[in-house]
ChimeraX commands (.cxc) that place a marker at each C-alpha (Angstrom):
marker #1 position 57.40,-95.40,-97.22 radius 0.5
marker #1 position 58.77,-92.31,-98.53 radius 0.5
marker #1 position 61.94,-94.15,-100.35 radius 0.5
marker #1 position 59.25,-96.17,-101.86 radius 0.5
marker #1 position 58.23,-95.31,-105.57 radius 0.5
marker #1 position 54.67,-95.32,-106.36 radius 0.5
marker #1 position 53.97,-98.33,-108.64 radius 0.5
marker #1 position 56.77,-100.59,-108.03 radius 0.5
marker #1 position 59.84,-98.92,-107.48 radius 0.5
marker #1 position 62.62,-99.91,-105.25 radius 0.5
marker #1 position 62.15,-99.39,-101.58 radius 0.5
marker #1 position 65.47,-97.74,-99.91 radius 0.5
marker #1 position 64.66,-97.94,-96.35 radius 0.5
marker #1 position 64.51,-102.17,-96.67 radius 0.5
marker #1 position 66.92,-102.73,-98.80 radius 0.5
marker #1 position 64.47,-104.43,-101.42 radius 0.5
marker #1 position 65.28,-103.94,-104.89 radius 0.5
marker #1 position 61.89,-104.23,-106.24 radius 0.5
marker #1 position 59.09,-104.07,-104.12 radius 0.5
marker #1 position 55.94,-103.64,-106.25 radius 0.5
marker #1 position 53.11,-102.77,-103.89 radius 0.5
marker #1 position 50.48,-102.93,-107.08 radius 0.5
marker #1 position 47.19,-101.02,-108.27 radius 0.5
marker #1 position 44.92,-101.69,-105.05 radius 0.5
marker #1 position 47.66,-101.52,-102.36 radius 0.5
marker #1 position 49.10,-98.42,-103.67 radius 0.5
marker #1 position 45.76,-96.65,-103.88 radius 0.5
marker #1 position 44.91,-98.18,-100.42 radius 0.5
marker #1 position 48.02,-96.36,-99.43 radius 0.5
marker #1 position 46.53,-93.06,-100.75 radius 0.5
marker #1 position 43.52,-93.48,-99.54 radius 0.5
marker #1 position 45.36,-94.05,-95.96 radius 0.5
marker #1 position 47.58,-90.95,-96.35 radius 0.5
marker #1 position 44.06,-89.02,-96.94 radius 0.5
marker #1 position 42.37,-90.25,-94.00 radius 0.5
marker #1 position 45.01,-89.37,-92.12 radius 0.5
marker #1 position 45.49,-85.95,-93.36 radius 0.5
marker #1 position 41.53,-85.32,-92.56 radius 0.5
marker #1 position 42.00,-86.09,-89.63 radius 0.5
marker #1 position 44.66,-84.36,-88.49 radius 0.5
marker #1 position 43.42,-81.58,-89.96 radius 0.5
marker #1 position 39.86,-81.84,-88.34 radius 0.5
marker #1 position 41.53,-81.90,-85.11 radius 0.5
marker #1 position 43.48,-78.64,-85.99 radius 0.5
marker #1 position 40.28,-76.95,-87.29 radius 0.5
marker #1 position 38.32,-78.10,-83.97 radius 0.5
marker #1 position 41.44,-76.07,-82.04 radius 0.5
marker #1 position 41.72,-72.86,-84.51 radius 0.5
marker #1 position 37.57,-72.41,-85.54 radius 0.5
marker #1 position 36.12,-74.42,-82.99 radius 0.5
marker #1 position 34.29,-77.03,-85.29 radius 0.5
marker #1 position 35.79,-80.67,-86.65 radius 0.5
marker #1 position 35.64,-81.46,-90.15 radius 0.5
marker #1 position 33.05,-83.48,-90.28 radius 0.5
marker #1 position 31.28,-80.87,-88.37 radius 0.5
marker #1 position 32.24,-77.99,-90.82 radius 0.5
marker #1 position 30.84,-79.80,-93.78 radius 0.5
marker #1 position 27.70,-80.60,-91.83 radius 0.5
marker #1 position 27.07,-76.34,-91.17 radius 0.5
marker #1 position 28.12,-75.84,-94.56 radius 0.5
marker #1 position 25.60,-78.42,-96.26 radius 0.5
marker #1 position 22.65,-77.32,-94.12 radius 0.5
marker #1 position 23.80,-73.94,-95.16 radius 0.5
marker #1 position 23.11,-75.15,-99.09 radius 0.5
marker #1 position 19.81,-77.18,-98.09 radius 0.5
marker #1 position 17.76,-75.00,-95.49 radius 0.5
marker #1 position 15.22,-77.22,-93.97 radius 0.5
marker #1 position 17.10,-80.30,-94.91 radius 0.5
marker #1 position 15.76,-83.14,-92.88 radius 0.5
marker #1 position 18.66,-85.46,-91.02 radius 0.5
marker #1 position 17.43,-88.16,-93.17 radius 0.5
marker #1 position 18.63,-86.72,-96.57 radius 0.5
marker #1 position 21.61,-84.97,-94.82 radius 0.5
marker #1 position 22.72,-88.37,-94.35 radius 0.5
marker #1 position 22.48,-89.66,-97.50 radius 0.5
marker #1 position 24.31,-86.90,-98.43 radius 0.5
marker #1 position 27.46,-87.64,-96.68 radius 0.5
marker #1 position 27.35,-91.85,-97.09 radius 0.5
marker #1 position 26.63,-92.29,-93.07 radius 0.5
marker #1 position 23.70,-93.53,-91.28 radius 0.5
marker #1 position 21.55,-91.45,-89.56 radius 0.5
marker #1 position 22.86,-92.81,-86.43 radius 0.5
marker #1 position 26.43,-91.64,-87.07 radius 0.5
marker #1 position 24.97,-88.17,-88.06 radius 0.5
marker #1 position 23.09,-87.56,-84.47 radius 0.5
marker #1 position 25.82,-87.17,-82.67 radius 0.5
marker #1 position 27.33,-84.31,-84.66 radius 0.5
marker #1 position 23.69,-82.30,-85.38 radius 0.5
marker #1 position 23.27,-82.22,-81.25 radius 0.5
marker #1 position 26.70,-80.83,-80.81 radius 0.5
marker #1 position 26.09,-78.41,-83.31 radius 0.5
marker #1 position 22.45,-77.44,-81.79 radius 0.5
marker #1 position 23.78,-77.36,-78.26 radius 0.5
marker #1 position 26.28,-75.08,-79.57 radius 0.5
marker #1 position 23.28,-72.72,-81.13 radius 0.5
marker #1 position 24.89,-73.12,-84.70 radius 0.5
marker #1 position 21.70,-75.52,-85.79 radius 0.5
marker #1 position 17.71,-75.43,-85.10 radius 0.5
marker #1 position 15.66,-78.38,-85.01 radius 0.5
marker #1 position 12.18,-77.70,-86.24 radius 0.5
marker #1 position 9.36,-80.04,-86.95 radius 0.5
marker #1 position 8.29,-80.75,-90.28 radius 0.5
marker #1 position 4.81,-79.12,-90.42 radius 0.5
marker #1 position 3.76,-82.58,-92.94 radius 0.5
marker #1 position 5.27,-85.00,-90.85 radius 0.5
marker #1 position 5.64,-83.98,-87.01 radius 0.5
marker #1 position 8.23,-87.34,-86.27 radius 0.5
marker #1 position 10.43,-85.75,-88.90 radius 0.5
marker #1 position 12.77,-83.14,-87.53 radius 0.5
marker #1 position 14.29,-80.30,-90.50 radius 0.5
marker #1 position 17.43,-78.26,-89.92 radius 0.5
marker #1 position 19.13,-74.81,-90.15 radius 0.5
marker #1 position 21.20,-72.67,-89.68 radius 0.5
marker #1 position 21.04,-70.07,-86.56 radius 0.5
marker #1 position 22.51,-66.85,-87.36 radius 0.5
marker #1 position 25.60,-68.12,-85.42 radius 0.5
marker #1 position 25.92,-70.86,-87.77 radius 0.5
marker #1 position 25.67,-68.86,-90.71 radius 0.5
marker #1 position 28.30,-66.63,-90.00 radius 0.5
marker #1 position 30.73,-70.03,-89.85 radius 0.5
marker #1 position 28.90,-70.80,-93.35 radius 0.5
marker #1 position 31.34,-69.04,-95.34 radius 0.5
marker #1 position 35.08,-70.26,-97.18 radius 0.5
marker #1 position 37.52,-70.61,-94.49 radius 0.5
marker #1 position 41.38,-70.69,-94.14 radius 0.5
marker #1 position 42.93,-73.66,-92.89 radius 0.5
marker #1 position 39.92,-75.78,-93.56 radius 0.5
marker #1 position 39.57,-79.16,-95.29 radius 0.5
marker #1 position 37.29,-77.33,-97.75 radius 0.5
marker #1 position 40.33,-74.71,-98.69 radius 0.5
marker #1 position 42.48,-77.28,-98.97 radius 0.5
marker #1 position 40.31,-79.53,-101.49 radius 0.5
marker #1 position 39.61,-76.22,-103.23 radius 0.5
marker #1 position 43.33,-75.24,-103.64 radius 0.5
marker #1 position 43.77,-78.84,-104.70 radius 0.5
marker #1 position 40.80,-78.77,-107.44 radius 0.5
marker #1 position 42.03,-75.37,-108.65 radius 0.5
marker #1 position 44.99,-77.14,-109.58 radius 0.5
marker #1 position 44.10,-80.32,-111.30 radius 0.5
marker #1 position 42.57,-80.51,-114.53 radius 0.5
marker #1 position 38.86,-80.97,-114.78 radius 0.5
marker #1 position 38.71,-84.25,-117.07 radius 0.5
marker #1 position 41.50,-85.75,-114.20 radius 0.5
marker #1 position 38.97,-84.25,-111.41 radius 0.5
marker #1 position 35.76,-86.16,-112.69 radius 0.5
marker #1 position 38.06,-89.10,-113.04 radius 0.5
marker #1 position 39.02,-89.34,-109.53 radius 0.5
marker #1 position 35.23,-88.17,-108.44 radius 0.5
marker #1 position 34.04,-91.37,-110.45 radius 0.5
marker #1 position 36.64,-93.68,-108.33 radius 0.5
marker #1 position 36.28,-92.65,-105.17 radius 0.5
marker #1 position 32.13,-93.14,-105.90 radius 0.5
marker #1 position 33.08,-96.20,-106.58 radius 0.5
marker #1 position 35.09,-97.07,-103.66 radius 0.5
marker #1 position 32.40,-95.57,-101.55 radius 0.5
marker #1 position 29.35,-97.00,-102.79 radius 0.5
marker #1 position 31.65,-100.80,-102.76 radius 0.5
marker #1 position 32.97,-99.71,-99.10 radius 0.5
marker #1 position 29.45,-98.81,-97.97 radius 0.5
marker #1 position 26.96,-100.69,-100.07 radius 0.5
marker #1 position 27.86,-104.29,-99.53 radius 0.5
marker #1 position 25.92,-104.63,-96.03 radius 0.5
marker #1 position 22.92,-103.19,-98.10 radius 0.5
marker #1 position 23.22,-105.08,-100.89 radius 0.5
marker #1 position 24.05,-108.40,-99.24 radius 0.5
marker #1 position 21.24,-108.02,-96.99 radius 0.5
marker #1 position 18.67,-106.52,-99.81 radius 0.5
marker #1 position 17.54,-109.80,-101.60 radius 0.5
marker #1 position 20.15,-108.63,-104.51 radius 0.5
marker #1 position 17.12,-107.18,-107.37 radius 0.5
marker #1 position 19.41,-106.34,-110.23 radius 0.5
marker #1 position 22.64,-108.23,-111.57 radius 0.5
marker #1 position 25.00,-105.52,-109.96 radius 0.5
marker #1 position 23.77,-106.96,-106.79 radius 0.5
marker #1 position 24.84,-110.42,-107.07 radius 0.5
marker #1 position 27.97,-111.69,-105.06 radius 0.5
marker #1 position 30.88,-111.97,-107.37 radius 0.5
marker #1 position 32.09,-115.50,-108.53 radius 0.5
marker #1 position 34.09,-117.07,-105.66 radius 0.5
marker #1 position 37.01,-117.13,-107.87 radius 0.5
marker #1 position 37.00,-113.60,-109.29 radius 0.5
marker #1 position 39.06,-110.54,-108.20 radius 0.5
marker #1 position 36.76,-108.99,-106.31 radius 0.5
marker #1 position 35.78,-111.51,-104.08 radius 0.5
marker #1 position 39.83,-112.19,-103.48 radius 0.5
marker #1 position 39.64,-108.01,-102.44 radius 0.5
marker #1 position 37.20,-108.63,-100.02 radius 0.5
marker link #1:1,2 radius 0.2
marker link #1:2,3 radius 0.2
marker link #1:3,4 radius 0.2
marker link #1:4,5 radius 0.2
marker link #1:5,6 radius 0.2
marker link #1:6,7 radius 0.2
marker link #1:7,8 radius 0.2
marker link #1:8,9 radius 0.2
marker link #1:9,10 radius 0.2
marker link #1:10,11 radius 0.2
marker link #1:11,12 radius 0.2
marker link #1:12,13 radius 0.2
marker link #1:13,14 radius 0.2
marker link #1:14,15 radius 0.2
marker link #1:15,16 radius 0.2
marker link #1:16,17 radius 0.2
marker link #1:17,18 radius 0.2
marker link #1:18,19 radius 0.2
marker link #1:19,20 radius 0.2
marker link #1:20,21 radius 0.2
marker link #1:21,22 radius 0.2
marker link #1:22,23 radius 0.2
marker link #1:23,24 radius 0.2
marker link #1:24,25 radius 0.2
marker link #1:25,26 radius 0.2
marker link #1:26,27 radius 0.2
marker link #1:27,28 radius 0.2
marker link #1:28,29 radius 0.2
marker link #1:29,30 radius 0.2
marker link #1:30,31 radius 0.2
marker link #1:31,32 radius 0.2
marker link #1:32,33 radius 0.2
marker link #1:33,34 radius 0.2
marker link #1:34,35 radius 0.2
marker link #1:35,36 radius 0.2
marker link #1:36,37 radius 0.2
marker link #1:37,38 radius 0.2
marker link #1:38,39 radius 0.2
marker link #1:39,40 radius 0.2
marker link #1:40,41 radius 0.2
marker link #1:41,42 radius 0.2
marker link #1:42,43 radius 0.2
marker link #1:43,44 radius 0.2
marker link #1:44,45 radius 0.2
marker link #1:45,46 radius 0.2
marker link #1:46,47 radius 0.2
marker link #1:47,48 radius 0.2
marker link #1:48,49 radius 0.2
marker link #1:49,50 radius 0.2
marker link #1:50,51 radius 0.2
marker link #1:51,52 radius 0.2
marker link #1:52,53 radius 0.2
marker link #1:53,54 radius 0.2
marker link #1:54,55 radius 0.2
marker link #1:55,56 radius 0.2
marker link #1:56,57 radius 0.2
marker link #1:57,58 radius 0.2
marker link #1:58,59 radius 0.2
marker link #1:59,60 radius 0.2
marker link #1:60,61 radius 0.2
marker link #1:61,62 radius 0.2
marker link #1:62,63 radius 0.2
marker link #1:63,64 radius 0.2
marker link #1:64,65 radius 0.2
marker link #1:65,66 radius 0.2
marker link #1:66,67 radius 0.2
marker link #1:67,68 radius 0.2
marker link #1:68,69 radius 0.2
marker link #1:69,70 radius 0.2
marker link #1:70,71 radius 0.2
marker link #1:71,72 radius 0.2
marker link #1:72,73 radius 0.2
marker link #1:73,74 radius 0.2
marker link #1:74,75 radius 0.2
marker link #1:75,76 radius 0.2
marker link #1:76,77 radius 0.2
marker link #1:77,78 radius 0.2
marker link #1:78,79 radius 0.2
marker link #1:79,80 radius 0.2
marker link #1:80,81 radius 0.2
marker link #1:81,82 radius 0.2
marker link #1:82,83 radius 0.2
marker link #1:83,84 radius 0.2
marker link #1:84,85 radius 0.2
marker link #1:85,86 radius 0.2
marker link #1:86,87 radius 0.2
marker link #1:87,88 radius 0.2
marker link #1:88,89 radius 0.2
marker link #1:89,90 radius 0.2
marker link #1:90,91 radius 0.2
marker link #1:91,92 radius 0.2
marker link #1:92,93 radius 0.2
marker link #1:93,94 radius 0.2
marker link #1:94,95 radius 0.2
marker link #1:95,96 radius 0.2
marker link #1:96,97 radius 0.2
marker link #1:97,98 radius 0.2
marker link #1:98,99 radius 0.2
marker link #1:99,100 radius 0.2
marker link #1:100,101 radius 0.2
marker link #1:101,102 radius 0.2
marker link #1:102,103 radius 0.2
marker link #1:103,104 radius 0.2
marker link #1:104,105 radius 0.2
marker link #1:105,106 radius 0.2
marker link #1:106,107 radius 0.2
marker link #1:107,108 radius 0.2
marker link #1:108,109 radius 0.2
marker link #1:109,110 radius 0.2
marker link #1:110,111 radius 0.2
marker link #1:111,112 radius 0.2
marker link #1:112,113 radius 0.2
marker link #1:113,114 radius 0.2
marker link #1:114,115 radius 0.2
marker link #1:115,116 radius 0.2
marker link #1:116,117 radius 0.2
marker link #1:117,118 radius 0.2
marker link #1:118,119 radius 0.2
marker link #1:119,120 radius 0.2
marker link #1:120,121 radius 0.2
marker link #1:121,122 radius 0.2
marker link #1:122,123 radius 0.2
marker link #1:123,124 radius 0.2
marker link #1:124,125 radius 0.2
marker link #1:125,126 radius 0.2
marker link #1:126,127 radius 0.2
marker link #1:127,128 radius 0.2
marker link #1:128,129 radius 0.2
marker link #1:129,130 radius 0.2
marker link #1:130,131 radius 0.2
marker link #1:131,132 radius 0.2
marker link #1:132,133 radius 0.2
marker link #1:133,134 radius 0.2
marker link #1:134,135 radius 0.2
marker link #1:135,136 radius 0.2
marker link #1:136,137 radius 0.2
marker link #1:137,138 radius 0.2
marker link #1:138,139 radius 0.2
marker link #1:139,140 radius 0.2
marker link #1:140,141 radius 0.2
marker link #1:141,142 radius 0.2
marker link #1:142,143 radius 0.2
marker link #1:143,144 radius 0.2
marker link #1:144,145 radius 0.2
marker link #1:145,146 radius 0.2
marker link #1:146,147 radius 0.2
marker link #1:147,148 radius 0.2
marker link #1:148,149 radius 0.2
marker link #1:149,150 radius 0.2
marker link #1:150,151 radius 0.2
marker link #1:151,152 radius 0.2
marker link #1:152,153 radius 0.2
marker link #1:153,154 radius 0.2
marker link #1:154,155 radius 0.2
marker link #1:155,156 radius 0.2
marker link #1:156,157 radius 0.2
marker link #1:157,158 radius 0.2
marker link #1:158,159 radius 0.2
marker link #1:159,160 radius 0.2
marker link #1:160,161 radius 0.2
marker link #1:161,162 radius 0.2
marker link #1:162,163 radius 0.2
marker link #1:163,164 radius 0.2
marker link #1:164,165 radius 0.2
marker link #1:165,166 radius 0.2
marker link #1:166,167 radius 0.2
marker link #1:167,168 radius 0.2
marker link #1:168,169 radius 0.2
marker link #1:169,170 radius 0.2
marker link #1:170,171 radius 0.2
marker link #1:171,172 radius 0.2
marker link #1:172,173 radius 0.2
marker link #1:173,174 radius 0.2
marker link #1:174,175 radius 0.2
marker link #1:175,176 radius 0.2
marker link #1:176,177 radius 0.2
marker link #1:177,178 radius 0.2
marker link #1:178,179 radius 0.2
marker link #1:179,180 radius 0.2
marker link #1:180,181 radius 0.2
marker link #1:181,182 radius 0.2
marker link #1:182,183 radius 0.2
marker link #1:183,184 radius 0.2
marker link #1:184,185 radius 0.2
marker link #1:185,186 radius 0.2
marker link #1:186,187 radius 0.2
view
């Protein structure tokens, strides 16, 4: 891919002397070349500061919200509560988190931090986080809250249609696209 230009340029490695890839493959492409950077970088940060990405941003959000219950910390990063179990017992076994009991609702369990995990709440070389920041430090901030509005988008399309297919569909931005329209071709 790198002798490939971005939008339809020619691509030198096949031969091809126009290979137009388009608007949704070419951001699907970016959107690949992200994931894979997160992830390689996760698996760097679990090796150099002992926690993963998604990890990191889980100490450094219950480091925001003290007493945050897993609920809304969920919500907060687009995953099920499910997903999110997983990473808030690693981080308690490790001492970084404590579970309490919310004193309205004794079912409900509220985070923080432990004073172990607040001393990994700060900025951090050779985190996703510095990397994003040195990024956004960069970019103006009209093309910034473009790309934020996009990748909401994406997300809330990626993640919402098992919630809005299975919801009943109340409002017209829940109602399955025509069968011949664009979006239902993107599926």
């Amino acid at each position: 891919m790198a002798g490939m230009k971005a939008m339809g340029g020619s691509n030198t490695e096949t031969g091809d002397k126009d290979t137009t890839l388009g608007e949704a493959l070419e951001f699907m492409r970016l959107v690949w070349a992200v994931d894979h950077g997160l992830q390689s970088l996760s698996k760097r940060m679990e090796a150099t500061i002992g926690l993963t990405g998604p990890q990191r941003l889980v100490v450094r959000l219950v480091g925001r919200f003290p007493g945050i219950s897993a609920g809304r910390l969920a919500q907060l990063l687009h995953v099920h509560p499910s997903t999110l179990t997983g990473v808030l017992k690693r981080l308690e076994k490790r001492g970084l988190l404590e579970r309490k009991s919310d004193p309205l609702d004794a079912r409900r369990a509220l985070f923080q931090l432990t004073q172990a995990g607040r001393s990994l709440d700060v900025p951090a070389a050779g985190t996703v986080e510095a990397a994003v920041t040195r990024v956004l430090g960069r970019v103006a901030r009209s093309r910034i809250l473009g790309a934020q509005e996009v990748l909401t988008a994406l997300a809330d399309e990626l993640g919402g249609h098992s919630a809005v297919e299975g919801s009943g569909g109340s409002g017209a931005g829940d109602a399955p696209p025509p069968s011949g329209s664009r979006r239902s071709a993107s599926r």
